[in-house]
N, C-alpha and C positions, 0 to 999 in steps of 0.2 A: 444216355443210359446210365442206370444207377446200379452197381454190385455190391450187396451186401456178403460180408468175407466175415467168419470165424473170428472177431476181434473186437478188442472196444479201444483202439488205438486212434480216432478220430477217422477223419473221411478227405481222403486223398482226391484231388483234382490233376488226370494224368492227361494233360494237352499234346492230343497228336498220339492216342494210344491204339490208332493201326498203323503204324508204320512200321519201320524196322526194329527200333527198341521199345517205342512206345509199346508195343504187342506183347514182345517180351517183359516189359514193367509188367504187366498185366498176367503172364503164365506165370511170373513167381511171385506175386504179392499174394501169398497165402495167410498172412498174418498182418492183414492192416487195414483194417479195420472196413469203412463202405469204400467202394470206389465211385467215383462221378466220372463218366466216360461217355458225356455227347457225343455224337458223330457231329461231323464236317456242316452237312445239310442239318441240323437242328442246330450248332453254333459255328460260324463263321469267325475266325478268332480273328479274322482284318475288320471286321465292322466292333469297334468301340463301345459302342450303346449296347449292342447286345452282349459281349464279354460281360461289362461291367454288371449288366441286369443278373445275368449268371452268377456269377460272383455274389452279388451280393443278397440275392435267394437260397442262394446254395450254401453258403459260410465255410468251404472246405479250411479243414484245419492245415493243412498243407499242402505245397502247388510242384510238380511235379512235369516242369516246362520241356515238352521232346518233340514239339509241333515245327515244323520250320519248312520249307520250300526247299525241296534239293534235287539236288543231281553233278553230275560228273564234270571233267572240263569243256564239254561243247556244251552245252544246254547254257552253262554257268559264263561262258564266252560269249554265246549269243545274246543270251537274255540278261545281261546285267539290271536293266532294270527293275528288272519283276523281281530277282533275287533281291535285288538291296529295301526295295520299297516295301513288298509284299512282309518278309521276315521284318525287318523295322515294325511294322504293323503291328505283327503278330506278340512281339517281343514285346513291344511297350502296352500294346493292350493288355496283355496277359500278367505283366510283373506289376504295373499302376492302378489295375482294379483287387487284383493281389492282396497289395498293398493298403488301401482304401478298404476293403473289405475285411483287415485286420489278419492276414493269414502271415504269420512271425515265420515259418520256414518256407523256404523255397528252392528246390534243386534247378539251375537252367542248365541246362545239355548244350557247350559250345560247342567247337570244332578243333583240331589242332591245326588246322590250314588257318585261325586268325592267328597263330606266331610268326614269328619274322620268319621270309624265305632261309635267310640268313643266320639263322639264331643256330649256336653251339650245340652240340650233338651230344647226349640226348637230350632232347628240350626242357629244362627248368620250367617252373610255373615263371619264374621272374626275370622270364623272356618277355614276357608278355610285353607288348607298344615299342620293346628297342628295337623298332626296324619296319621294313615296307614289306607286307604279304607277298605270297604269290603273285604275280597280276592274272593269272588265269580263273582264279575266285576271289578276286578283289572284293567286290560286291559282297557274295556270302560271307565274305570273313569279319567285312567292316561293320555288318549288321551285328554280328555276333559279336562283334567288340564293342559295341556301340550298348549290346544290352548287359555285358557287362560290366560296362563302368556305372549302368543304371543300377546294377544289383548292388555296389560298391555304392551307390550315394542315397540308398534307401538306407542299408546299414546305418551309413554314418549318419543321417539325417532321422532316423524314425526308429534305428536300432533295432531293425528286424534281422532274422536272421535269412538273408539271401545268398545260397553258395553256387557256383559256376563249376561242372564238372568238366573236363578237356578230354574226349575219350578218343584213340585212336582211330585208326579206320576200322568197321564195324561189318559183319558179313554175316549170314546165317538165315536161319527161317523167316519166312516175311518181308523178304529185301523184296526191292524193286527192281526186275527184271525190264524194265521197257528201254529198247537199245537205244531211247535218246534222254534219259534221265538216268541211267544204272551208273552203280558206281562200280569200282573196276572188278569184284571177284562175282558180283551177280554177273557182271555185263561177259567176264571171260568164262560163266557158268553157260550161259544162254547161248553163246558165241560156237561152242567147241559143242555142244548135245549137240548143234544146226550143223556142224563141219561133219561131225561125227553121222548123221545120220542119212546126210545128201554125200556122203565121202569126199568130198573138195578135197583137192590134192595141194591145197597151201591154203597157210592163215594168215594174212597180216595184221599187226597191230601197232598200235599208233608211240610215236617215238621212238626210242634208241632202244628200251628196253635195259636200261642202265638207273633205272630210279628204282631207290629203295621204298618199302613200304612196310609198315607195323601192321599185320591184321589181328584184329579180336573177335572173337567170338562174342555175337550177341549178348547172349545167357550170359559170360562172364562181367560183362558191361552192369548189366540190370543188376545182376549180385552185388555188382561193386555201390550204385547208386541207392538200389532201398540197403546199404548197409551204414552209406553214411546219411541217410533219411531217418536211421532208427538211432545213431550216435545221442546219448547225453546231451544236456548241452551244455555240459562242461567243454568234453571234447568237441562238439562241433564249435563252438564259438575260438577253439583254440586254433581248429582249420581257416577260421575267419582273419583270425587276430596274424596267422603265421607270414603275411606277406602284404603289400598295398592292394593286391584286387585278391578278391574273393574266388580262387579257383585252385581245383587240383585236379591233375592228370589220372587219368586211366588207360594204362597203357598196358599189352602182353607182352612184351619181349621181345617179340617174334619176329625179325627182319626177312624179308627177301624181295628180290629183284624180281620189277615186273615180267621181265623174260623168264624167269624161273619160276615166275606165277602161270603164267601159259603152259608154259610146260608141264607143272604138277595139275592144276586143274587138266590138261589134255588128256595124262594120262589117266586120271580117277574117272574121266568119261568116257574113255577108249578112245577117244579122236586118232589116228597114226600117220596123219599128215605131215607134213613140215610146217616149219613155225617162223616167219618172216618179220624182221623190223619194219617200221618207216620212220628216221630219223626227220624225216620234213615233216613230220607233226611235232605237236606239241609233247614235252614229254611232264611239264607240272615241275612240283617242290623234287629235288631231288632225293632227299631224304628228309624223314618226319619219323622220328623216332624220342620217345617221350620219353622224358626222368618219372619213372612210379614208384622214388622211394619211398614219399608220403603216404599212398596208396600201400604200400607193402606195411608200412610201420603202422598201419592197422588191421595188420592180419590178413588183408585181402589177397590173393594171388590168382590169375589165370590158372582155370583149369583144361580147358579143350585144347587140344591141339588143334595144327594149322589142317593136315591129313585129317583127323576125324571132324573137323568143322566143315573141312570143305565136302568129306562125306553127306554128311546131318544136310549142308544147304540145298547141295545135289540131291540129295531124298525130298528136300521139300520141294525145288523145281519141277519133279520129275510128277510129282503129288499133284501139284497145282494146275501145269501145264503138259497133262500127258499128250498132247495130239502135237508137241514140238518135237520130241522126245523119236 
């Protein structure tokens, strides 16, 4: 599908624009010029041949990479394969027909789970490879590291401009609610409406309930990424030039403990059950909280709150899947 937009700013290729930010790219790109936004079933971004045919029919002036294979720590557990091959796939077809097809800017949407489990609190971009991931999304992270050292040797090789954003954990309208790929504020959305309206007199949830997490708001995510899509390229090539890999964090602030994520989403749903750990699961990164001084020193900042966010996603659950509700 092709959107012509109010602008003569070229024409945006935004890979993976139903998903959770992909969508969002798409509610606020009011100023940029056409959009190219095939679906899944008219481009399969793991077949090669056809990416490149795309690309090089379509000539998008800019690639706007938010397609990727996800989901949470079990999916991501079980299925290591699919997550490492699949996203490989999708990552190198998409940024080497890019590339070939002459498109100079490209934003790719990493993860902050490719930084070391390890890495110093809040996470620098120049964390990045000093350490071993998570191992519970080994896979998804190493793909995602894998395409940006690709972004990083296009630069240096072809002197395109390819930049890697880090964005926090991400929540809001258009998440994926399906309880074995969601990630944690869809999955404890959908989780506490079902507690909430069978009245289950306990919840459990998986680990200690002791690991920190940074949520953002979708919408502020999208603002932050077409803002350095529309940067100079004075200043974008200066985001380039600021480090060895090409990447900058997007992060909001905003910490809290998964147990105390259950608990605020319970109450915004009215759930008034009890709310139970299980340490014998996995509990993930224990904290991932990002440095977004770079982000801030371009003017960007979080605006949604965690409360009005987790409102906004609960109105879209509630929108989309009234007969759980």
């Amino acid at each position: 599908m092709t959107t012509a937009l109010n602008s003569t700013s070229g024409r945006t290729f935004i890979a993976g624009h139903r998903g959770l930010l992909g969508s969002s790219l798409v509610r606020l790109a009011r100023t940029h010029g056409t959009l190219l936004l095939p679906t899944r079933n008219a481009l399969d971004l793991r077949d090669a041949a056809a990416v490149e045919q795309f690309m090089q029919a379509e000539r998008p002036s800019r690639v706007i990479l938010a397609a990727a294979r996800v989901g949470g720590i079990h999916p991501n557990s079980t299925y290591p394969v699919e997550f490492l091959a699949d996203n490989l796939a999708i990552y190198t077809n998409v940024i080497e027909s890019a590339r070939r097809a002459g498109v100079e800017r490209l934003i790719f949407v990493g993860s902050n789970c490719s930084y070391p489990r390890a890495a110093p609190q809040p996470i620098a971009e120049s964390s990045l490879f000093h350490g071993e991931v998570e191992p519970t999304n080994s896979a998804f992270a190493m793909a995602k590291l894998a395409a940006i050292e690709l972004c990083r040797a296009c630069n240096q090789q072809y002197g395109t401009r390819y930049l890697a954003v880090m964005p926090t954990s991400l929540y809001g309208p258009g998440d994926n609610y399906d309880p074995a790929n969601s990630h944690v504020a869809a999955a404890m959305i959908r989780r506490f409406v079902k507690a909430a309206k069978d009245r289950t007199p306990v919840e459990t949830i998986w680990g200690s309930g002791s690991p920190l997490r940074e949520l953002l708001y979708v919408d502020d995510c999208a603002a932050a990424i077409h803002l350095l899509a529309d940067l100079p390229d004075a200043q974008f090539d200066a985001l380039l030039a600021a480090s060895r890999y090409p990447v900058i964090n997007i992060g909001g602030g905003t910490e809290i403990s998964i147990l105390k994520l259950a608990q605020k989403v319970a109450d915004i749903v009215g759930y008034t059950g009890e709310i139970r750990t299980d340490p014998a699961k996995p509990d993930g990164v224990p904290r991932k909280l990002l440095d977004n001084s770079r982000m801030a020193a371009l003017g960007w900042q979080a605006k949604v709150s965690l409360d009005e966010g987790l409102r906004l996603a609960l109105a879209d659950y509630r929108a989309r899947y009234p007969a759980n509700d």
